[in-house]
Biopython code that builds the backbone (N, CA, C, O; Angstrom):
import numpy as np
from Bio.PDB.StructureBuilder import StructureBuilder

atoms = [
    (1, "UNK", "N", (139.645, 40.513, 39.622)),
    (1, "UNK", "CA", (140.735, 40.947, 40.466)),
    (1, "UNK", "C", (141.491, 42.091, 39.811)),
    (1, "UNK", "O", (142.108, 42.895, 40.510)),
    (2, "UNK", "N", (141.458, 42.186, 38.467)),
    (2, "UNK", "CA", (142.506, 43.234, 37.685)),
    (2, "UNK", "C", (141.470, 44.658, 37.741)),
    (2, "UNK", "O", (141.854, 45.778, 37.404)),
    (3, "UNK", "N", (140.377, 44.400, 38.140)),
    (3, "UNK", "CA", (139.748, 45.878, 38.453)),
    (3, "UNK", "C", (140.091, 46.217, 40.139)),
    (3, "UNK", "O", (140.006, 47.346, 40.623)),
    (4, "UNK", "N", (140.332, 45.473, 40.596)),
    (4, "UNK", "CA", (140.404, 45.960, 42.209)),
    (4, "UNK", "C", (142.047, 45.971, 42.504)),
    (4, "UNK", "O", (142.440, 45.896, 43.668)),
    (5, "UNK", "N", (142.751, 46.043, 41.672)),
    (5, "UNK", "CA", (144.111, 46.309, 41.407)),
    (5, "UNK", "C", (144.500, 47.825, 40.712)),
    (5, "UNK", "O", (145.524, 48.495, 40.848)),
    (6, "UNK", "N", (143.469, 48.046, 40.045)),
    (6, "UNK", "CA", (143.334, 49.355, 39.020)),
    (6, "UNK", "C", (143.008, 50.175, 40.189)),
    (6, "UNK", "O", (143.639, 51.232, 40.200)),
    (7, "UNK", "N", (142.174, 49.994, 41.222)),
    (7, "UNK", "CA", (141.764, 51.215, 42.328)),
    (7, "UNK", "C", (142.489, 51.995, 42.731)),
    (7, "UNK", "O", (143.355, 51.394, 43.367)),
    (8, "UNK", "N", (142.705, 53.309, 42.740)),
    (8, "UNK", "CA", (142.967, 54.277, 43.416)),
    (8, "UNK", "C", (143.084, 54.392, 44.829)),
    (8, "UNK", "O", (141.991, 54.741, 45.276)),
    (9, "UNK", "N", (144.084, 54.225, 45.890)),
    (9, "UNK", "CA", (143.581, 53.975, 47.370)),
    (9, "UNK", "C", (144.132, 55.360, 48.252)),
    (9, "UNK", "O", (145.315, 55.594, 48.500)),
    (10, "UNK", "N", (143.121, 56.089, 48.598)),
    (10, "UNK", "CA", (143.020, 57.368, 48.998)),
    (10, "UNK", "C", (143.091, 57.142, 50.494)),
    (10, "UNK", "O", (143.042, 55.999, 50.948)),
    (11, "UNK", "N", (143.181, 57.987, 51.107)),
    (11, "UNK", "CA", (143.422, 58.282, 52.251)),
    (11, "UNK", "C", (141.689, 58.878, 52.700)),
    (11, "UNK", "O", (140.825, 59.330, 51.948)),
    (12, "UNK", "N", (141.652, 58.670, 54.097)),
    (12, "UNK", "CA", (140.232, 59.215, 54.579)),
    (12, "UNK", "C", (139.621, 60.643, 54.192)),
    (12, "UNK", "O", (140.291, 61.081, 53.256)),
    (13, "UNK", "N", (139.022, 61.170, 54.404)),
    (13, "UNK", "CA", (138.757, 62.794, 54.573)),
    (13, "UNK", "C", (137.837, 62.688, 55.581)),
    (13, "UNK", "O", (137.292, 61.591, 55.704)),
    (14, "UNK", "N", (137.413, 63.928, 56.637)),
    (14, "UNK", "CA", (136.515, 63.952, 57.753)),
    (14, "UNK", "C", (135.025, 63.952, 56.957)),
    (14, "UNK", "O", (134.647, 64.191, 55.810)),
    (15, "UNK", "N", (134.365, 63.522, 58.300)),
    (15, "UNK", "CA", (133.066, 63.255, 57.825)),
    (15, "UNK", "C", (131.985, 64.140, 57.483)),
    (15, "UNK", "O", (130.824, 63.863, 57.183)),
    (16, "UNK", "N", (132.748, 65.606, 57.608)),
    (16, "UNK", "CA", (131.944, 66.698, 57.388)),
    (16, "UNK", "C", (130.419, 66.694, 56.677)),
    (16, "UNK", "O", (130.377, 66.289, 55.515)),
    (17, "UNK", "N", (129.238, 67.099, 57.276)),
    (17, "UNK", "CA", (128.447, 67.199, 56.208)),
    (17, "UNK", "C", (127.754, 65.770, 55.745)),
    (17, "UNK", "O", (126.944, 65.617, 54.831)),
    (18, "UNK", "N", (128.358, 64.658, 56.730)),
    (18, "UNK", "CA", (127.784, 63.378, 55.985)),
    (18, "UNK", "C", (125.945, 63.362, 56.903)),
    (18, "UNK", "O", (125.768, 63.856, 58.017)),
    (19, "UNK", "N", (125.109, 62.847, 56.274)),
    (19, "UNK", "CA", (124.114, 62.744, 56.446)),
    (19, "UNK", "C", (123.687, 61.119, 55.814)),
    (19, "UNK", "O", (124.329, 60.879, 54.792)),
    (20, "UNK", "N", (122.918, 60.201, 56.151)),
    (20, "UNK", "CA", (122.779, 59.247, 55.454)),
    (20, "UNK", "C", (121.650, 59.795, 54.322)),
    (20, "UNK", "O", (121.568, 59.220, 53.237)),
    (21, "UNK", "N", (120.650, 61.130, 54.705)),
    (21, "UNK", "CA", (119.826, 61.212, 53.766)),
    (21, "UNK", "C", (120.357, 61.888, 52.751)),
    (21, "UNK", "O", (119.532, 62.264, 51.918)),
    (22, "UNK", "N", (122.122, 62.328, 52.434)),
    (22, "UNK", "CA", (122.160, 62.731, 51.667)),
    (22, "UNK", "C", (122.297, 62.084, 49.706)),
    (22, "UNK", "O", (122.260, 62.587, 48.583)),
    (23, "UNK", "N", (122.487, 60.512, 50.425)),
    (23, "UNK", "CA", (121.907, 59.358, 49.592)),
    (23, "UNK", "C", (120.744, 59.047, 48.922)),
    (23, "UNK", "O", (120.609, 58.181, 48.058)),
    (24, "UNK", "N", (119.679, 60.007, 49.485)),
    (24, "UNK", "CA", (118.194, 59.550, 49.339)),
    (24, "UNK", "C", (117.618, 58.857, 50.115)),
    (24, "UNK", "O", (118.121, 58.475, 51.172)),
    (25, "UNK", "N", (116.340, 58.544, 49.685)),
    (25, "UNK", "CA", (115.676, 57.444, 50.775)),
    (25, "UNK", "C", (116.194, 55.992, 50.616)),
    (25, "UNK", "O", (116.715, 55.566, 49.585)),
    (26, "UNK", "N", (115.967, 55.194, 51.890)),
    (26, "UNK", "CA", (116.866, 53.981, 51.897)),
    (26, "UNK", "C", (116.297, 53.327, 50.715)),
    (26, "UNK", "O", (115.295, 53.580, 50.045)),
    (27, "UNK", "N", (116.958, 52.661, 50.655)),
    (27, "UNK", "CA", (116.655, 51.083, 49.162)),
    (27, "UNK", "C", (115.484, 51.490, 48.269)),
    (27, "UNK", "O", (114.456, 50.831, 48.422)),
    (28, "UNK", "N", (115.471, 52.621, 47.220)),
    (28, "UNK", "CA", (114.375, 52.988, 46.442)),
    (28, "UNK", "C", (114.342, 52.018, 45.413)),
    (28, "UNK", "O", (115.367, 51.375, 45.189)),
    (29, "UNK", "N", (113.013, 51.759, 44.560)),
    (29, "UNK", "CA", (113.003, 51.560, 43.418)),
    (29, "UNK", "C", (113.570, 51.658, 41.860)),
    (29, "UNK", "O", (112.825, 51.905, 40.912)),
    (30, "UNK", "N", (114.843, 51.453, 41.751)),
    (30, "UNK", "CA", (115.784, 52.121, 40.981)),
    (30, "UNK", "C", (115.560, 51.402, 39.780)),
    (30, "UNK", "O", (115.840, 51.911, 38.695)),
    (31, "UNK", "N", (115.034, 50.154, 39.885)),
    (31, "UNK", "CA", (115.133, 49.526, 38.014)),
    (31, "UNK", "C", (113.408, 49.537, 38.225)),
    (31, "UNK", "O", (112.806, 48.573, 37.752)),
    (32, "UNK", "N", (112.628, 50.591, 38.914)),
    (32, "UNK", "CA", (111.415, 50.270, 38.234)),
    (32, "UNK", "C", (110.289, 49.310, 38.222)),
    (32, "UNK", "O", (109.169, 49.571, 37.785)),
    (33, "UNK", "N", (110.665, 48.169, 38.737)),
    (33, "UNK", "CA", (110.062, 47.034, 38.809)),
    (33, "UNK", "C", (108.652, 46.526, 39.877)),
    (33, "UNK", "O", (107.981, 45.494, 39.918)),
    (34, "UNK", "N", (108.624, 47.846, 40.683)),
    (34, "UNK", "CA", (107.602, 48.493, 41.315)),
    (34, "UNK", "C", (108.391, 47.808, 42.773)),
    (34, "UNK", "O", (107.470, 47.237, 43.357)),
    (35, "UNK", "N", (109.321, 47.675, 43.366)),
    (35, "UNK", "CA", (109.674, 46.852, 44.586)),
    (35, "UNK", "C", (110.794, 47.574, 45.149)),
    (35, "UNK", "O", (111.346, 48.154, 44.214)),
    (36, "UNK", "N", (111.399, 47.816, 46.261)),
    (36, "UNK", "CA", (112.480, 48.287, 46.681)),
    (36, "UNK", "C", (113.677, 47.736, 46.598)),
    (36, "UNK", "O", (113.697, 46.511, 46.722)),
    (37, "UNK", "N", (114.577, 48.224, 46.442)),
    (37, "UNK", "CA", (116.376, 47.471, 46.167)),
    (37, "UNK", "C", (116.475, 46.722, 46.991)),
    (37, "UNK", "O", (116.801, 45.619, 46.551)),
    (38, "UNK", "N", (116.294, 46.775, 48.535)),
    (38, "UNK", "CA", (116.640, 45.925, 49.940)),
    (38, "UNK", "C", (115.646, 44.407, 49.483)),
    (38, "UNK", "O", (116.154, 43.308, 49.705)),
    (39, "UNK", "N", (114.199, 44.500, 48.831)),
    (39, "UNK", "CA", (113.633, 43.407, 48.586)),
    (39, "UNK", "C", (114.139, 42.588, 47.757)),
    (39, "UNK", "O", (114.253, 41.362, 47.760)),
    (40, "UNK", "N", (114.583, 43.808, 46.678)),
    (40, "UNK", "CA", (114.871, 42.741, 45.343)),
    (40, "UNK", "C", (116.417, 41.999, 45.497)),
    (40, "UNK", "O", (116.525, 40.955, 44.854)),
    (41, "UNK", "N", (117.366, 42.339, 46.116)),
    (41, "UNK", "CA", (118.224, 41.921, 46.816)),
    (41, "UNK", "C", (118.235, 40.538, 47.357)),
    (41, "UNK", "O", (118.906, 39.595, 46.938)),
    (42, "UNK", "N", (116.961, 40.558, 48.864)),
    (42, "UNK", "CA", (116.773, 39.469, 49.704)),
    (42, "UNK", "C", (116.248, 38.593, 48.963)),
    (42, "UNK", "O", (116.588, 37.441, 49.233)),
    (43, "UNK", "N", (115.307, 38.767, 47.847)),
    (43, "UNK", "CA", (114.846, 37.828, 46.511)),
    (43, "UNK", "C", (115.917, 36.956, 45.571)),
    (43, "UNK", "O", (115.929, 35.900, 44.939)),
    (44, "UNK", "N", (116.737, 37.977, 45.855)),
    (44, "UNK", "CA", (117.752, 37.538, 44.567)),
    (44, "UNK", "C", (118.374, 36.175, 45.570)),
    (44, "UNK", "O", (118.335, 34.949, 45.465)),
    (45, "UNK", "N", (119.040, 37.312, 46.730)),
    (45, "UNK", "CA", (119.981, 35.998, 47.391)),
    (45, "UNK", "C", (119.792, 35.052, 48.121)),
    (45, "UNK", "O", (120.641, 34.281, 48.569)),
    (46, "UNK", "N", (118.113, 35.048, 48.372)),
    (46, "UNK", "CA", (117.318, 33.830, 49.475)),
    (46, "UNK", "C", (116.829, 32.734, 48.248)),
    (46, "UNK", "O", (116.375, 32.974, 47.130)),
    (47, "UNK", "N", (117.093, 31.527, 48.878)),
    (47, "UNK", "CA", (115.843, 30.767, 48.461)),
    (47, "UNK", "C", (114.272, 30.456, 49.275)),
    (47, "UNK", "O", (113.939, 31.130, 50.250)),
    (48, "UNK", "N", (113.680, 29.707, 48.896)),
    (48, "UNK", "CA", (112.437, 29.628, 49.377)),
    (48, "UNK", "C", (111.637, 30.801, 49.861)),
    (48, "UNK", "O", (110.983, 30.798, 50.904)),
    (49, "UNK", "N", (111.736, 31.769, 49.052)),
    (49, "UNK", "CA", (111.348, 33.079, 49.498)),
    (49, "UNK", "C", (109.968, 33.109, 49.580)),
    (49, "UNK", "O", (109.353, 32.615, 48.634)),
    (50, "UNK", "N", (109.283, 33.627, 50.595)),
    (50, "UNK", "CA", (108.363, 34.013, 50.554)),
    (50, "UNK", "C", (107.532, 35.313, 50.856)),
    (50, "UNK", "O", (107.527, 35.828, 51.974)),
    (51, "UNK", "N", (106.678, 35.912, 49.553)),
    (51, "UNK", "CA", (106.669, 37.177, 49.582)),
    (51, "UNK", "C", (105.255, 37.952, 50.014)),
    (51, "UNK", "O", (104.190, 37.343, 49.912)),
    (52, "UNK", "N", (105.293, 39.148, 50.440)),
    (52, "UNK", "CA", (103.787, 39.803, 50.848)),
    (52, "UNK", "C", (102.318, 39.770, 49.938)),
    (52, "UNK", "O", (102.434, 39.047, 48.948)),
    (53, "UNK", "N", (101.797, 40.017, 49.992)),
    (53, "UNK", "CA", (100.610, 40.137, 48.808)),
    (53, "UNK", "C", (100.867, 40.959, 47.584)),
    (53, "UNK", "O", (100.562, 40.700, 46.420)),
    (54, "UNK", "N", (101.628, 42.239, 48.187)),
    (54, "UNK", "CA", (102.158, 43.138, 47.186)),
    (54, "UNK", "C", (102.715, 42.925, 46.061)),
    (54, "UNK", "O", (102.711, 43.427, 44.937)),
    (55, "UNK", "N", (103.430, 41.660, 46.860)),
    (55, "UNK", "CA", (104.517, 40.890, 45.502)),
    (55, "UNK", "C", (106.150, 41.347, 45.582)),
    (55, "UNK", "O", (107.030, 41.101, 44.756)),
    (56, "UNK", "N", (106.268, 42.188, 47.015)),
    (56, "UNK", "CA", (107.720, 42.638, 46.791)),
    (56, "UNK", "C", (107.945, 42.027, 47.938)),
    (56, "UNK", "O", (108.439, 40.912, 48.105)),
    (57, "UNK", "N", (107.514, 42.903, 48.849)),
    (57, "UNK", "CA", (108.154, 42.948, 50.057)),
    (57, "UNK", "C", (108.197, 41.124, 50.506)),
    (57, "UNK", "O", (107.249, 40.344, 50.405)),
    (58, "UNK", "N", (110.194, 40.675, 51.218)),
    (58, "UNK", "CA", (110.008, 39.586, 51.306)),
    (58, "UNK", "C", (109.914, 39.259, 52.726)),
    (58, "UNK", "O", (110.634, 39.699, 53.622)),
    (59, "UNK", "N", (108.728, 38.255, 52.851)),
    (59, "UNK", "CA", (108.780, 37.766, 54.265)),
    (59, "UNK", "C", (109.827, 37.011, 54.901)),
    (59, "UNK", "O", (110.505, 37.359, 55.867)),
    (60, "UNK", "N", (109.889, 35.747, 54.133)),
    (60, "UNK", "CA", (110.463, 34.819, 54.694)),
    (60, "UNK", "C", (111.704, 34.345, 53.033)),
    (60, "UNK", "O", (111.850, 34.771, 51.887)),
    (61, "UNK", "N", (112.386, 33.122, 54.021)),
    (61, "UNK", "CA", (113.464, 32.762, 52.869)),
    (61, "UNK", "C", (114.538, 31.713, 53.397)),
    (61, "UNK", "O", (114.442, 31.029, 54.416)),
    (62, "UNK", "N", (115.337, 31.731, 52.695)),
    (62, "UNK", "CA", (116.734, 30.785, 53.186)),
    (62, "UNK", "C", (117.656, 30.916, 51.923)),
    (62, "UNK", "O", (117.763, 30.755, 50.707)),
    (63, "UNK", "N", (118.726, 31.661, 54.052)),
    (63, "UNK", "CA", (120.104, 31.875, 53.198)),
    (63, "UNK", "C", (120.962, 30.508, 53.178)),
    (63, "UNK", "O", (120.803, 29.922, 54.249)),
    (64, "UNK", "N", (121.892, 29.757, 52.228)),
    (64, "UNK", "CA", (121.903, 28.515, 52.164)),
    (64, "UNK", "C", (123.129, 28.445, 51.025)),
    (64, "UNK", "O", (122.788, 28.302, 49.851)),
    (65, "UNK", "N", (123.931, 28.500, 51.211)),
    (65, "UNK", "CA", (124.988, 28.483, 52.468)),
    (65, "UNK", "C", (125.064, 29.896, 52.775)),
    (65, "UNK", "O", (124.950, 30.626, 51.791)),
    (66, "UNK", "N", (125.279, 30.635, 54.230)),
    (66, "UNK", "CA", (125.325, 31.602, 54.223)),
    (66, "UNK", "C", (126.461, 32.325, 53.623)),
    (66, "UNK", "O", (126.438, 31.525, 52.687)),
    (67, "UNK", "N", (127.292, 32.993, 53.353)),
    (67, "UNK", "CA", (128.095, 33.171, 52.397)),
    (67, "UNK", "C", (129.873, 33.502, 53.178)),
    (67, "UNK", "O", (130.967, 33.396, 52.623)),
    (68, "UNK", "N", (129.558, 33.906, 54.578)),
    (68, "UNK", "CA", (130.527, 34.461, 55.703)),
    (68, "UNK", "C", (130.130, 32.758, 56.942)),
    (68, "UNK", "O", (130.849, 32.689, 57.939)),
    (69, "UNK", "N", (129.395, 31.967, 56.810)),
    (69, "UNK", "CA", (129.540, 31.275, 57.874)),
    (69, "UNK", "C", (129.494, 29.800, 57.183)),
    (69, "UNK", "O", (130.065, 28.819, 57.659)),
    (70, "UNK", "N", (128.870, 29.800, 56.212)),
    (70, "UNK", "CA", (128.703, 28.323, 55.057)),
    (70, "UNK", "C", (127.711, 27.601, 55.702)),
    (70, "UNK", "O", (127.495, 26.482, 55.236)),
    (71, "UNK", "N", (126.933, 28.019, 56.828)),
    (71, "UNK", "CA", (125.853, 27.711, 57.264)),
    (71, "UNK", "C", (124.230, 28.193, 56.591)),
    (71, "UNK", "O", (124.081, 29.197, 55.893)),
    (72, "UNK", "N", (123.094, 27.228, 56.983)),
    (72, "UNK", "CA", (121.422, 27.387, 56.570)),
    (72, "UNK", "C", (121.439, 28.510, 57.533)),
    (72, "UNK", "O", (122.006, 28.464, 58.625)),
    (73, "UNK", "N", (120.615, 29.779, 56.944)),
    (73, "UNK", "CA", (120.236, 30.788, 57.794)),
    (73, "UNK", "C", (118.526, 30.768, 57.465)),
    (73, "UNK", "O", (117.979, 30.401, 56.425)),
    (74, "UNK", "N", (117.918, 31.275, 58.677)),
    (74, "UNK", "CA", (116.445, 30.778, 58.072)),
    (74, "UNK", "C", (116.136, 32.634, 58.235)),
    (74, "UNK", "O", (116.470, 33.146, 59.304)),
    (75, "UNK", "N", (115.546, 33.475, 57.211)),
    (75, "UNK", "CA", (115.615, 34.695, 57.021)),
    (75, "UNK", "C", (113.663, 34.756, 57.646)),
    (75, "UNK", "O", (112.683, 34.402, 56.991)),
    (76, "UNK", "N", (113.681, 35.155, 58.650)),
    (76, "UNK", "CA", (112.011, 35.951, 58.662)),
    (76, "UNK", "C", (112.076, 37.674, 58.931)),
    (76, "UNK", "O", (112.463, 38.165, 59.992)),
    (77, "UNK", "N", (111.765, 38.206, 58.130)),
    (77, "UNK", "CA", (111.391, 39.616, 58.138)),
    (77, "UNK", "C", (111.283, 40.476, 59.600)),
    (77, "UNK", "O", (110.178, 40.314, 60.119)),
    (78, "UNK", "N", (112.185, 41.346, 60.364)),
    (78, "UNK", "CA", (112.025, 41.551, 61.422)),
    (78, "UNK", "C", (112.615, 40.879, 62.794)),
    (78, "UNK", "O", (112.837, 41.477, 63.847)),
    (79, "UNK", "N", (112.829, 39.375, 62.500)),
    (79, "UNK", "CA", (113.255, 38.377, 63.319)),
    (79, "UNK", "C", (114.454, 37.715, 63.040)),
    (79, "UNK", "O", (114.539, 36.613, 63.583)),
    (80, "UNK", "N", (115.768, 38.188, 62.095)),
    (80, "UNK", "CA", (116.401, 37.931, 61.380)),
    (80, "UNK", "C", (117.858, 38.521, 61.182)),
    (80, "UNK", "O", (118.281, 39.659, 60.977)),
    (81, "UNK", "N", (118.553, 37.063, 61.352)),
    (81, "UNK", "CA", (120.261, 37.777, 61.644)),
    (81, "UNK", "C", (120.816, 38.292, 59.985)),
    (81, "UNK", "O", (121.875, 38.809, 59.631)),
    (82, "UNK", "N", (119.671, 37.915, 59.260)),
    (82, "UNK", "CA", (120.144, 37.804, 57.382)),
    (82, "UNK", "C", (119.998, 39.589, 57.382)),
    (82, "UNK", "O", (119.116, 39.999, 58.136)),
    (83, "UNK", "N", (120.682, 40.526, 56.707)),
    (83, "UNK", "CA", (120.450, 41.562, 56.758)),
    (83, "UNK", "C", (120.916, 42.378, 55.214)),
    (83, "UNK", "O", (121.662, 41.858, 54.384)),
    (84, "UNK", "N", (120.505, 43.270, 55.126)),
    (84, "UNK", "CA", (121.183, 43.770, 53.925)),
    (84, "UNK", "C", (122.047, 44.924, 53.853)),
    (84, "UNK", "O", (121.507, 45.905, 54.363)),
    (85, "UNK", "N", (123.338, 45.175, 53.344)),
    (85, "UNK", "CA", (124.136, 46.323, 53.863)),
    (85, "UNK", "C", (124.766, 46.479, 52.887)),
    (85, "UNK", "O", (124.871, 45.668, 51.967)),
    (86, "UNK", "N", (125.598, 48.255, 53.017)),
    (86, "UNK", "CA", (125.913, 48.570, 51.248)),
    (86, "UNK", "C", (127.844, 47.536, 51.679)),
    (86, "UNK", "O", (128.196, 47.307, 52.837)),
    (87, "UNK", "N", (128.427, 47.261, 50.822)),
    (87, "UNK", "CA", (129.611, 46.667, 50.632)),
    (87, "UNK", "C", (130.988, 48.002, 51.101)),
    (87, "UNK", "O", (132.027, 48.002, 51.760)),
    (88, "UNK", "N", (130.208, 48.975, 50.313)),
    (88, "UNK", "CA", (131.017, 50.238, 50.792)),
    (88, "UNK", "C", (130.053, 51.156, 51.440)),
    (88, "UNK", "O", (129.191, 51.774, 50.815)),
    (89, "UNK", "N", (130.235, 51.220, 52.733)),
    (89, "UNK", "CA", (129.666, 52.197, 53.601)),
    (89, "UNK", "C", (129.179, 53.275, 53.218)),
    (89, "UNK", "O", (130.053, 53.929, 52.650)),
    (90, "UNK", "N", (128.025, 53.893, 53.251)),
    (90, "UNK", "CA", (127.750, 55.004, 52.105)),
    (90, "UNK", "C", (128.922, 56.583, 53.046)),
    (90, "UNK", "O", (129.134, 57.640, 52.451)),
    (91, "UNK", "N", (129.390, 56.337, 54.291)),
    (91, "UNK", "CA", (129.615, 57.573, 55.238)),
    (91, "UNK", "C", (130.771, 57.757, 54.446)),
    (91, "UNK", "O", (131.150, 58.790, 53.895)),
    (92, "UNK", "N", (131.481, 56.207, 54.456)),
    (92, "UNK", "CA", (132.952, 55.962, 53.769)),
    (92, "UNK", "C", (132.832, 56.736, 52.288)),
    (92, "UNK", "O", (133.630, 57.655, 52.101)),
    (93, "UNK", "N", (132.181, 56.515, 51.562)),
    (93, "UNK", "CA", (131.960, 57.217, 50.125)),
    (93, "UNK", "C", (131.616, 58.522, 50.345)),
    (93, "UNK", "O", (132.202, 59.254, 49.548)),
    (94, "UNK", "N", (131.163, 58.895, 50.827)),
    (94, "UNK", "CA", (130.918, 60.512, 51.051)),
    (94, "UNK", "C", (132.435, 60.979, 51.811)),
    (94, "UNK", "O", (132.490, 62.209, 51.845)),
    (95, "UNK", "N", (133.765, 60.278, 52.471)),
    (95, "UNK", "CA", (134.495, 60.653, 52.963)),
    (95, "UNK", "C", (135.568, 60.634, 52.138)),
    (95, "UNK", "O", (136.578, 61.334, 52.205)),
    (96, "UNK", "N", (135.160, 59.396, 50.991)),
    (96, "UNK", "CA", (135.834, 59.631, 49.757)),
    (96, "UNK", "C", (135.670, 60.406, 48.811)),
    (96, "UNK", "O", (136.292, 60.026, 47.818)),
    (97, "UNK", "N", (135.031, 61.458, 48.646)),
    (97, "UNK", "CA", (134.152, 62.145, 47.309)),
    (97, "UNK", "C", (132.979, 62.229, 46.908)),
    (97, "UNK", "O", (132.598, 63.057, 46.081)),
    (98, "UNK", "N", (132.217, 61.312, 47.495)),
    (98, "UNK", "CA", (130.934, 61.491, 46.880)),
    (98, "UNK", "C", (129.746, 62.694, 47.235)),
    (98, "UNK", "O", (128.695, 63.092, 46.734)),
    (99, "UNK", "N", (130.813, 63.082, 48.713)),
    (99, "UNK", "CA", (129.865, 64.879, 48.564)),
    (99, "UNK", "C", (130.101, 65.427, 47.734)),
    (99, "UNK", "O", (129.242, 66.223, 47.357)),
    (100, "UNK", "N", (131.138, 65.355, 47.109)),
    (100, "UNK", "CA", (130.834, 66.408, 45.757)),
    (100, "UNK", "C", (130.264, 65.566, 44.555)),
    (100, "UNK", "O", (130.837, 65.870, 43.509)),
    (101, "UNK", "N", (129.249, 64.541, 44.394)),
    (101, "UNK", "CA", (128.684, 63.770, 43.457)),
    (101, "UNK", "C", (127.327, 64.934, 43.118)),
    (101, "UNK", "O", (127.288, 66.050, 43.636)),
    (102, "UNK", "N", (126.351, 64.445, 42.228)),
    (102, "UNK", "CA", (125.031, 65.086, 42.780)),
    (102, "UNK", "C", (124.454, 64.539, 43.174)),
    (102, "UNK", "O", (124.938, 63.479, 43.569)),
    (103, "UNK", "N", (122.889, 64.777, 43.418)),
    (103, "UNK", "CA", (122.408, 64.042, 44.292)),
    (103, "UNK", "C", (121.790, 62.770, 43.506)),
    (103, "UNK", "O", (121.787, 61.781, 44.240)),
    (104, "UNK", "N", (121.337, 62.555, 42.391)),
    (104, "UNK", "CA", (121.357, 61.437, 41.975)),
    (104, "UNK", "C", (122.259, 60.408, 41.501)),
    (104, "UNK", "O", (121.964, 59.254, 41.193)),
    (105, "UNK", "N", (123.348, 60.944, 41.480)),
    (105, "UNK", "CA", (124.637, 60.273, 41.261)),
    (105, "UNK", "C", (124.664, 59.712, 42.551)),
    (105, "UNK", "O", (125.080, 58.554, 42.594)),
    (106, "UNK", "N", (124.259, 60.338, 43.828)),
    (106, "UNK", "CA", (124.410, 59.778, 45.440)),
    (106, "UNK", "C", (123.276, 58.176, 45.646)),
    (106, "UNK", "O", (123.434, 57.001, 45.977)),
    (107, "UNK", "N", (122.207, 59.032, 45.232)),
    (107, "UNK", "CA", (121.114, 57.939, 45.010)),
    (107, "UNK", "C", (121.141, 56.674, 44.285)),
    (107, "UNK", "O", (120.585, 55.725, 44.837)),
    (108, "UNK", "N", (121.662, 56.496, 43.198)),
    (108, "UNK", "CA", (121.751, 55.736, 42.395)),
    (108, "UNK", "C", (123.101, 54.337, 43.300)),
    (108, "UNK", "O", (122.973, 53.140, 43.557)),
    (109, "UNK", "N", (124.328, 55.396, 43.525)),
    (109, "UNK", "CA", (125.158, 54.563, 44.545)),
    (109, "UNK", "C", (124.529, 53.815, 45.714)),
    (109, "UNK", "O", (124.830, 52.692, 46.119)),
    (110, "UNK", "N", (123.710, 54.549, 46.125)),
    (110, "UNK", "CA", (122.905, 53.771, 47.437)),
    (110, "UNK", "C", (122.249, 52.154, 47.182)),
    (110, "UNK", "O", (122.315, 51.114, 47.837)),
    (111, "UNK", "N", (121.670, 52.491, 46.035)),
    (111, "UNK", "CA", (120.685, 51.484, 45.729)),
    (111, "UNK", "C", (121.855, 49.974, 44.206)),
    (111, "UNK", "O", (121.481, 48.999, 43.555)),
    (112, "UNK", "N", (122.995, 50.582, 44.346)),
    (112, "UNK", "CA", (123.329, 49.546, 43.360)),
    (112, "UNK", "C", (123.315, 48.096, 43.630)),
    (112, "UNK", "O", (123.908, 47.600, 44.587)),
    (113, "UNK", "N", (122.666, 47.461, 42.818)),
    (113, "UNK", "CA", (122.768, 46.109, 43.245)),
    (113, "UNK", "C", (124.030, 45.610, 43.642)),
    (113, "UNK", "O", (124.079, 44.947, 44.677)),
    (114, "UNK", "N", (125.494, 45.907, 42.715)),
    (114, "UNK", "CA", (126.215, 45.288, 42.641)),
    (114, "UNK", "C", (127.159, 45.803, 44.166)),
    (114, "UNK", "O", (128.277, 45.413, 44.501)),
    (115, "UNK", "N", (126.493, 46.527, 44.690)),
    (115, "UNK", "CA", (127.137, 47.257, 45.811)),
    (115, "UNK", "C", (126.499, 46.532, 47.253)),
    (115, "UNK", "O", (126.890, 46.368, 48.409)),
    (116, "UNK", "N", (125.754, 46.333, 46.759)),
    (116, "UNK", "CA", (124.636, 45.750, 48.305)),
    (116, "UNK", "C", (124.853, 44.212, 47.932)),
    (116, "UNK", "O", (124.908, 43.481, 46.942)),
    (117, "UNK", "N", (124.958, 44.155, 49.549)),
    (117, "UNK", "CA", (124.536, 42.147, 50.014)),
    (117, "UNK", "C", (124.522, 42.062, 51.298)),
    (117, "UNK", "O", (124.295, 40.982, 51.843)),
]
sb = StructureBuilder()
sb.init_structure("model")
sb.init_model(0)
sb.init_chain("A")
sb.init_seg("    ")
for serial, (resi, resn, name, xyz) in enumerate(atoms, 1):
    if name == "N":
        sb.init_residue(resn, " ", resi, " ")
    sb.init_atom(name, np.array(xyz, "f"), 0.0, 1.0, " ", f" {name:<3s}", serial, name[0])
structure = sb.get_structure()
């Protein structure tokens, strides 16, 4: 809580110039692990996961308790209210400053774990 007290709370700026690709491509491989951020994510926060042949991509799972309803969510790939989204809007961060980031400084924000759920 004493870091989200320390925040700076700015006022909007227009959305000039926002692009979502100016983030990069969606949910890249950022720690390497040969799998995309959006997978390794639904891995982290599902149980009973079940995954493609590849070894990343996740099919199936369970969210348990869901975390906004305290309800079993049953996660299937495609068919599925379980979703993954950044915590801070990437449009919102680019309206805060992050157009003037570079572009891997943009990228890297996209894909943070600690940013996505």
């Amino acid at each position: 809580m004493q870091a989200v007290e320390g925040l700076t709370v700015k006022g909007r700026a227009p959305r000039t110039g926002y692009d979502r690709d100016e983030f990069g491509s969606a949910w890249l491989d950022t720690d390497r692990n040969g799998c995309g951020t959006r997978d390794d994510i639904l891995a982290d926060q599902l149980g009973e996961v079940s995954r493609a042949a590849d070894g990343c991509k996740v099919l199936r799972g369970v969210l348990d308790p869901d975390p906004y309803t305290g309800t079993r969510i049953t996660y299937e790939r495609g068919r599925s209210k379980v979703d993954i989204d950044h915590l801070v809007a990437l449009s919102d961060a680019w309206q805060k400053g992050a157009r003037q980031w570079s572009d891997s400084k943009r990228r890297a924000f996209a894909n943070d774990l600690m940013l996505a759920a």
